[in-house]
C-alpha positions as CSV (number, residue, x, y, z in Angstrom):
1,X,86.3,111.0,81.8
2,X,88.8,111.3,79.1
3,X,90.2,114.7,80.1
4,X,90.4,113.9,83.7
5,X,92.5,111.1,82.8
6,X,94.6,113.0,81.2
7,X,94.7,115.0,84.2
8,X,96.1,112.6,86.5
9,X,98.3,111.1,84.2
10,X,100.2,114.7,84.0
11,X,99.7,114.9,87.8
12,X,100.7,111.4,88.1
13,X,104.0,112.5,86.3
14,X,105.0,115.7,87.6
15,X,104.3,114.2,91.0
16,X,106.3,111.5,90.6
17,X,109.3,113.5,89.0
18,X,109.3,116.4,91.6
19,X,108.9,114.3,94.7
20,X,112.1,112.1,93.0
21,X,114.0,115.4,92.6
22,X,113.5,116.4,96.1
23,X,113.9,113.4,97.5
24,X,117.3,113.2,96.4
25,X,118.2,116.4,96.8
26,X,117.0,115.9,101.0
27,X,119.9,113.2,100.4
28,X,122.5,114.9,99.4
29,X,121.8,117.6,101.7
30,X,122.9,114.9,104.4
31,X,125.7,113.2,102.3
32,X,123.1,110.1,102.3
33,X,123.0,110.0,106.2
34,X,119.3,109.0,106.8
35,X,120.4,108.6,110.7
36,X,121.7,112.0,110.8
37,X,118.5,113.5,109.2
38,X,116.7,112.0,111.8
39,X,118.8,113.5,114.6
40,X,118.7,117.0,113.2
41,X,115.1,116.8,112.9
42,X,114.5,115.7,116.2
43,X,116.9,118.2,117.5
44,X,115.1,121.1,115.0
45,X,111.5,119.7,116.4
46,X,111.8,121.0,120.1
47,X,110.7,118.1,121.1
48,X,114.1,116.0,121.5
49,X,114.0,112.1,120.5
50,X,110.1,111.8,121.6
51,X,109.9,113.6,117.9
52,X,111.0,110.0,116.6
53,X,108.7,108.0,119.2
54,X,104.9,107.3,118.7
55,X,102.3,109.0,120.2
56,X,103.8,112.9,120.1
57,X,100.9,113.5,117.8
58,X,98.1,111.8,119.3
59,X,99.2,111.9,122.9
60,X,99.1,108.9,125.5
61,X,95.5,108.9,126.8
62,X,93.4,106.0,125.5
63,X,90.8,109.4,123.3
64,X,94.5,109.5,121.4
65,X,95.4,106.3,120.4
66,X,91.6,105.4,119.9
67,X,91.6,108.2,117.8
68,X,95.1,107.1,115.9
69,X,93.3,103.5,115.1
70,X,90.1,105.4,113.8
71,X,92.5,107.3,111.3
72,X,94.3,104.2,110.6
73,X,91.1,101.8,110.1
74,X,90.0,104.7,107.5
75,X,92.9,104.7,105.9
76,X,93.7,101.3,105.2
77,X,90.3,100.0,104.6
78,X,88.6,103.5,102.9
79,X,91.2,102.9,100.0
80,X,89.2,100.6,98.7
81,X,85.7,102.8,98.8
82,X,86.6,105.5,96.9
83,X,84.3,106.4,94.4
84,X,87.0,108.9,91.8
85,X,89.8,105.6,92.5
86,X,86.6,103.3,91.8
87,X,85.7,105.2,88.5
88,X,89.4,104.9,87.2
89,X,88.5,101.5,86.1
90,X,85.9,102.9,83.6
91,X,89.5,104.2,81.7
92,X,90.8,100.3,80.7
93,X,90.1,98.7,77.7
94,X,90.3,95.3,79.6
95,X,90.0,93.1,82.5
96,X,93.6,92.3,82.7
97,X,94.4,95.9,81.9
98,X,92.7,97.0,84.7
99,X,94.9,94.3,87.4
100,X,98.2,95.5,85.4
101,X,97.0,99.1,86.3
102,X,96.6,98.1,90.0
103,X,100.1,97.1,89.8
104,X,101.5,100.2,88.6
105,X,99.3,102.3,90.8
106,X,100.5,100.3,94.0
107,X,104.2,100.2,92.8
108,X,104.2,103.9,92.5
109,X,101.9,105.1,95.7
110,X,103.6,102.9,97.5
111,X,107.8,104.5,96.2
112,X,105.6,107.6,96.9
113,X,104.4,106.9,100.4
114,X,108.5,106.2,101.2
115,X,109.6,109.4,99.5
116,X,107.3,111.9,101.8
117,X,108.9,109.5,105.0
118,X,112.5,111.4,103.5
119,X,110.4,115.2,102.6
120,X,108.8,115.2,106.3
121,X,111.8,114.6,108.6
122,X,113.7,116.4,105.6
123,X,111.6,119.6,106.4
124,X,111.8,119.3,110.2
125,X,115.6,119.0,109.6
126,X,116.4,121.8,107.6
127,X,113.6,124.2,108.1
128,X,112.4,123.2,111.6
129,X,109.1,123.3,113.2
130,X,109.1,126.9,114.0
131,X,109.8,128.5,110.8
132,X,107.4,125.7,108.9
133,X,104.4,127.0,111.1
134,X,105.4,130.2,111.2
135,X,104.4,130.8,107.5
136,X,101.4,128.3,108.1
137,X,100.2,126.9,111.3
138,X,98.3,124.0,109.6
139,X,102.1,123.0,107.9
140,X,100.6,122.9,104.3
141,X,103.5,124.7,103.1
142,X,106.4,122.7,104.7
143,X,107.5,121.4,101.2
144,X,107.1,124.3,99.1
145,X,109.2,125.7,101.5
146,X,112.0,122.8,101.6
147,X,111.8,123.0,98.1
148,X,112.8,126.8,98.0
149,X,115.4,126.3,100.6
150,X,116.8,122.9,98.6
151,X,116.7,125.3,95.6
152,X,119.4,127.8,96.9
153,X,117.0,129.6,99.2
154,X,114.9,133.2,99.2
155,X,116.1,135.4,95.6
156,X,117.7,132.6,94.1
157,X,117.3,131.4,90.7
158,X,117.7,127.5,91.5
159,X,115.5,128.3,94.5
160,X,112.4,130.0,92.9
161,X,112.3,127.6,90.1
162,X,111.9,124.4,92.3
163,X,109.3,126.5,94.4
164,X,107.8,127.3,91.1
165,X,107.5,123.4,90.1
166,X,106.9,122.4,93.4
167,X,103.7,124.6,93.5
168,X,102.7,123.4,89.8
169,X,102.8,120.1,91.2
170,X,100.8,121.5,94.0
171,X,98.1,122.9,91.5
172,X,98.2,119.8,89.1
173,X,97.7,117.4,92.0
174,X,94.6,119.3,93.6
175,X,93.3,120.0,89.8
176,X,93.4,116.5,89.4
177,X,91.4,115.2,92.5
178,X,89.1,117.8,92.4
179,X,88.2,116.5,88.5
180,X,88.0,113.2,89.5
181,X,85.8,113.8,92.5
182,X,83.6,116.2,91.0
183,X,83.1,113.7,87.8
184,X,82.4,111.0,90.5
185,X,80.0,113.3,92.4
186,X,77.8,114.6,89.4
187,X,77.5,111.4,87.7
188,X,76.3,109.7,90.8
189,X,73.5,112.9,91.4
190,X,72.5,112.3,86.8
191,X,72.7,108.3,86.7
192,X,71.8,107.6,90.4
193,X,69.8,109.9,92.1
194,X,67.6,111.8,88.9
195,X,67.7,108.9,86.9
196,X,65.4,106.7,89.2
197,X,63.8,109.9,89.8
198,X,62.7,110.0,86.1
199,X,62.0,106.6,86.0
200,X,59.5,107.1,88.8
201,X,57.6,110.4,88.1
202,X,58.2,109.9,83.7
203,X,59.9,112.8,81.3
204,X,62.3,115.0,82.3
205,X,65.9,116.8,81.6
206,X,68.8,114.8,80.1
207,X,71.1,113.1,82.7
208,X,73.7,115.1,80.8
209,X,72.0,118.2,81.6
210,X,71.6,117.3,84.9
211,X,75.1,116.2,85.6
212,X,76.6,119.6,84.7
213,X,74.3,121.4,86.8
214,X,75.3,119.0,89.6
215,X,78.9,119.5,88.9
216,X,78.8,123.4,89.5
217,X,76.7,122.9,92.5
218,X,79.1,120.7,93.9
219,X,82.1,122.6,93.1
220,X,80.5,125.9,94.8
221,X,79.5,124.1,97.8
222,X,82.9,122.5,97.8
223,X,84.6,125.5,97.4
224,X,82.5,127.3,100.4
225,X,84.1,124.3,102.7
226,X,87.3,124.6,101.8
227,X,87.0,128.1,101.9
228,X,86.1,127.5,106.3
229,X,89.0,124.6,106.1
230,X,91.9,126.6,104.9
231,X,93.0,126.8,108.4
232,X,93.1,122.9,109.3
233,X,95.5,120.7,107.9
234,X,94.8,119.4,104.4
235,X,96.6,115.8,105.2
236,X,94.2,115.2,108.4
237,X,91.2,116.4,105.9
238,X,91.7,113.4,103.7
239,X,91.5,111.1,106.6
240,X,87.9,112.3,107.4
241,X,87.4,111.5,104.1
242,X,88.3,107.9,103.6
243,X,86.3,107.2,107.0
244,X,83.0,108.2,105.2
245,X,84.1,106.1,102.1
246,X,85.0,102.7,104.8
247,X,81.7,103.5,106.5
248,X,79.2,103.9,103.6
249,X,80.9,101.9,100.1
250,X,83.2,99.6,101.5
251,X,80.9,96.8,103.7
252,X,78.2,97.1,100.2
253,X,81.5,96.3,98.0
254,X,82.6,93.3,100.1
255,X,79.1,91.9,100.8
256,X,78.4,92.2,97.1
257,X,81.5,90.0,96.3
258,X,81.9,87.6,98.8
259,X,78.3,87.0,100.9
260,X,75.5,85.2,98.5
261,X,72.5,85.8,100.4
262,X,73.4,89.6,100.2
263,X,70.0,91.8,99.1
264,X,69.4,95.2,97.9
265,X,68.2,96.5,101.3
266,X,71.2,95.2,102.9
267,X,73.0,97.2,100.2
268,X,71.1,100.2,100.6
269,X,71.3,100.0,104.8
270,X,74.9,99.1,104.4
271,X,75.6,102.8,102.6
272,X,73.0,104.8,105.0
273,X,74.1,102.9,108.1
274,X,77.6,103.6,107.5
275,X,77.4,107.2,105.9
276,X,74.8,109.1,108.2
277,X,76.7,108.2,111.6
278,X,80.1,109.0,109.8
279,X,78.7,112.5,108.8
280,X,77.0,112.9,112.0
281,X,80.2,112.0,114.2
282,X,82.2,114.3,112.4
283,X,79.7,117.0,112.6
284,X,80.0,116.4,116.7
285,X,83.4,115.9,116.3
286,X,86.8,118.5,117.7
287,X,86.8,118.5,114.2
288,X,84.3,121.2,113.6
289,X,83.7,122.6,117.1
290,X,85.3,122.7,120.6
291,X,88.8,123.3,120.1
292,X,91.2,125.6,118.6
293,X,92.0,124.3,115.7
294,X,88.1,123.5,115.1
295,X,85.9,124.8,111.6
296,X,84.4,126.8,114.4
297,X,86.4,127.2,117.4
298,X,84.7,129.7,119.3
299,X,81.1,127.2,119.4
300,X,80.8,123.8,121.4
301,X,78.6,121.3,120.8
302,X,81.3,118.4,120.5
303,X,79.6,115.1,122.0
304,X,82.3,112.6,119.8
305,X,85.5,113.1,121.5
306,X,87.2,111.0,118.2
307,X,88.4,113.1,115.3
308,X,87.8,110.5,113.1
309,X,84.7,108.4,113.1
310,X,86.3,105.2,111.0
311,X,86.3,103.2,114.2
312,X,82.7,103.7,115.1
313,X,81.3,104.5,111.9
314,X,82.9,101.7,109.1
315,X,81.3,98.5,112.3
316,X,78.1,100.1,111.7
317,X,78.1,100.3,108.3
318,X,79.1,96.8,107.8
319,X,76.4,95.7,110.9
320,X,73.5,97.5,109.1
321,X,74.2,95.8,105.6
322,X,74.2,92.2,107.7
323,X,70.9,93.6,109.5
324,X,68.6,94.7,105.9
325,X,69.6,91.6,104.5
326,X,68.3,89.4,107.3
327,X,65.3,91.0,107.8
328,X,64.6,91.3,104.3
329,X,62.0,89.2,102.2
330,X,63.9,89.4,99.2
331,X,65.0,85.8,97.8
332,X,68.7,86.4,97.4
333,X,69.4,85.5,93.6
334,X,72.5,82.9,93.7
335,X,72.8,83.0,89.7
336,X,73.6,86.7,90.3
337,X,76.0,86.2,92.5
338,X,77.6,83.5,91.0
339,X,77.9,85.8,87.7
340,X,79.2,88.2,90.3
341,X,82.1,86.3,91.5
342,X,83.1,85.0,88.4
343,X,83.8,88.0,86.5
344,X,85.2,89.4,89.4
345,X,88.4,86.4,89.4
346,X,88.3,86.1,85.5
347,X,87.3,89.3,84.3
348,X,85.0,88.0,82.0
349,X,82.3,90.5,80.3
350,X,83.9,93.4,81.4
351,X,85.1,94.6,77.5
């Protein structure tokens, strides 16, 4: 835990810096004209002002913008579900440590979130769509790119040094969730999964043991994935991703917190109810098959015409964790609760 904190602070930093840098730099390349960026880009796009408009990515049938509240229901409410964000609280001495952290994280995600508004219209403006997918169709490397142009362009010193940082930011940022993930991952398989495991059937391997074992596991299987995703686009990957963290953690945090009569197999329906259709939907999704820019496009077995499942998936989750606790038999425990809630507004107990 301690070394992957020390990996996102440094990835923290250098994201922080080099998004800054090129931020500015987008700026100056436009005299501090945002209005004119945004007329270049649009004019660069090939698709005129509708470039500025909604609905160019997702289209104007009713699949498209049911698709585009999916993505943002996932995104706004999967946030919160996260299990390698969840485990960052493990890193604070104290309660109040832990809100003043939220603070900073919010502060700075959020200056971040405004910078890549200036880095995407930025690229469109000065690179343009065709020569962005031209070196990759998925766009991934729109910013290394703007970066090397920003720099002085191709053979340049000033140029290959701010694609050099740009792709150490690259590296540093992907190191970093891939750590925090992977701890997330393995200790869930050691202190979750084996541990009740060994409680049931008596002796067996340390959950230390056991968490390393599940920590190569995961990484090979996650490499093998990414691996068949290298094609797709990495910023409509993590989308997919918050929708399974909304569906399956986010309705067993909230019930937790704020419903008293909420039971264990409400909890435990709540995370199969909400994962196992997310997974599922995805799995029958244009996502994987179907369509050209599928995992495999030349198969079809698409039956979810959504590529996101957040807007089916996250009501079921939430319906499932209402449904096991009503039907269970289990006298909800209000003392419980009540400690619950008051160390969740105080932060009492949680040195």
């Amino acid at each position: 835990m301690r070394a992957t904190t020390w990996i996102q602070i440094v990835k923290a930093v250098l994201l922080m810096a080099g998004a800054t840098a090129l931020t500015v730099l987008v700026l100056a390349r436009f005299h501090g004209d945002v209005n004119g960026m945004l007329d270049s880009a649009a004019a660069q796009s090939g698709h005129g002002k509708d470039f500025l408009s909604p609905g160019l990515r997702y289209g104007t049938d009713w699949t498209a913008r049911l698709d585009f509240i999916s993505l943002g229901l996932a995104l706004v409410l999967g946030t919160a579900g996260l299990p390698h964000i969840l485990s960052r609280f493990y890193t604070v001495p104290t309660a109040r440590a832990a809100r003043r952290s939220v603070v900073w994280s919010i502060a700075l995600i959020g200056s971040f979130y405004l910078m890549t508004i200036v880095l995407g219209f930025g690229a469109a403006a000065i690179l343009g769509t065709d020569a962005v997918r031209s070196s990759n169709a998925a766009g991934n490397t729109a910013v290394p790119l703007l970066a090397l142009d920003l720099g002085g362009g191709a053979g340049s010193t000033g140029g290959t040094v701010l694609f050099a940082v740009v792709a150490a930011v690259a590296f540093a940022t992907i190191l970093a969730v891939v750590a925090g993930i992977t701890l997330a991952s393995s200790a869930s398989v050691a202190h979750d999964l084996y541990a009740s495991l060994k409680r049931r059937h008596g002796r067996g391997h340390s959950e230390v043991a056991v968490a390393r074992v599940a920590a190569a596991v995961i990484g090979a299987a996650a490499i093998a994935l990414g691996l068949l995703a290298r094609d797709l686009n990495v910023a409509f990957l993590v989308g997919l991703a918050f929708a399974v963290a909304a569906s399956a953690n986010l309705p067993v945090l909230l019930y937790s917190l704020f419903w008293r009569d909420f039971t264990t197999r409400g909890a435990v329906w709540s995370v199969y109810g909400g994962l196992v259709p997310a997974v599922l939907l995805v799995l029958l999704s244009p996502v994987v098959s179907g369509s050209p820019e599928a995992l495999f496009p030349h198969l079809d077995f698409q039956y979810f015409p959504l590529q996101n499942p957040g807007l089916v998936s996250i009501p079921l989750g939430f319906l499932a964790g209402w449904l096991g606790t009503v039907t269970s038999a289990e006298e909800p425990n209000e003392a419980r609760h009540a400690e619950t809630e008051v160390r969740a507004l105080t932060g009492a107990g949680a040195v």
